[in-house]
C-alpha positions in Angstrom: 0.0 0.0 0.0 1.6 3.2 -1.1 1.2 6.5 1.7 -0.9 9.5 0.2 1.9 11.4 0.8 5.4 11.7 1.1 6.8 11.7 4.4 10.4 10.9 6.6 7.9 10.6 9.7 8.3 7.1 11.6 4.5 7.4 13.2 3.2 8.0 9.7 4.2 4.6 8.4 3.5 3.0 11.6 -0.1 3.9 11.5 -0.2 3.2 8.1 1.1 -0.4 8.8 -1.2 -0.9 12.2 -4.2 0.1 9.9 -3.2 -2.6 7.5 -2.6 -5.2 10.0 -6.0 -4.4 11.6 -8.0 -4.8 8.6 -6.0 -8.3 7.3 -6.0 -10.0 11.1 -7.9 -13.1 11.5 -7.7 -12.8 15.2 -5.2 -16.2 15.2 -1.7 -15.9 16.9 0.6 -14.4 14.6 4.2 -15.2 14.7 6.2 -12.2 13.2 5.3 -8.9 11.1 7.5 -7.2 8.7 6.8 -3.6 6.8 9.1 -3.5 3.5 10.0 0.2 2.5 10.3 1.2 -1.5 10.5 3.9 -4.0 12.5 6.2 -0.9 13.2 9.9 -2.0 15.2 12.3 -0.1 13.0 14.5 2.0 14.7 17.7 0.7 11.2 19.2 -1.0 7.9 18.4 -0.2 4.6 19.0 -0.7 2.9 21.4 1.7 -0.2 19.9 3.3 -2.8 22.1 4.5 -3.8 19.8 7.5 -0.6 17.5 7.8 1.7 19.3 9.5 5.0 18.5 8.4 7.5 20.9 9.9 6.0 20.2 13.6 6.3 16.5 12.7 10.5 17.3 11.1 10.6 19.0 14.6 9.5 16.2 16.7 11.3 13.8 14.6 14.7 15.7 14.6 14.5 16.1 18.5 14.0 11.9 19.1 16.3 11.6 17.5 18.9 13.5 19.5 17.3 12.3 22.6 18.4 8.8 21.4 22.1 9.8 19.8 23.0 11.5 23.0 20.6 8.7 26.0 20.6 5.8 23.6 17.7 3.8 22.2 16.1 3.1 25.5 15.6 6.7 26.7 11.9 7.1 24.9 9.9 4.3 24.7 5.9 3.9 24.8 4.0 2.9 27.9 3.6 0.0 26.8 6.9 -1.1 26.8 7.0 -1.4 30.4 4.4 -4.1 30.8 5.1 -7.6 31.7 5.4 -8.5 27.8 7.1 -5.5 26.8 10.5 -6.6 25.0 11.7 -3.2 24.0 14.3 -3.1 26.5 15.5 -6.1 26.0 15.9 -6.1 22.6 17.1 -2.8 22.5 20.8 -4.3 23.7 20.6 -6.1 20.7 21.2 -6.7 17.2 19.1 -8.8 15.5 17.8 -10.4 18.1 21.5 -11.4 19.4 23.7 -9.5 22.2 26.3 -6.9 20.6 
C-alpha cells in the first residue's frame, strides 16, 4: 500500500502499517510482522499539506532523534513497553535479536 503522501515521519508509516494489519487480522496468533519500504526519496522538497503538519512532525522527529544519539535507544519508549510482555528493552541491547 503506497502512503498519500510523502513523508520521513516514523509514526506516519507506523499507522499506516497498524491500519493494514488491523484490517487483514484473523484474530489467530501471529508469529512475526515485517513492513518492507520502496521507491525512498530524499526528503529535501515536499509537498505542503494544509492539515498534515510536516515541519512540527520534522521537529519532533529531529528532536527523538537526538534524545536517542545522546541517551541511547532506550531513553523514549511507549507505555507499553513497560508491561510484563514488553520486550523493548530487551531487545534494544541487541542486534538482531542477538547480544552486541
Amino acid at each position: 500500500m503506497k502512503l498519500d503522501t510523502a513523508t520521513d515521519y516514523g509514526l506516519d508509516i507506523y499507522h499506516k502499517a497498524l491500519n493494514i494489519f488491523a484490517d487483514n487480522w484473523d484474530h489467530e496468533p501471529v508469529c512475526g510482522v515485517s513492513v518492507t519500504l520502496s521507491d525512498l526519496q530524499p526528503m529535501s522538497s515536499y509537498q505542503l499539506d494544509l492539515f498534515g503538519r510536516v515541519e512540527q512532525k520534522k521537529k519532533l522527529s529531529t528532536a527523538v532523534d537526538a534524545i536517542y544519539n545522546k541517551y541511547g535507544k532506550t531513553a523514549l519508549l511507549h507505555g507499553s513497553s513497560l508491561l510484563l510482555g514488553g520486550k523493548w528493552i530487551n531487545r534494544a541491547g541487541k542486534i538482531g535479536g542477538h547480544y552486541k
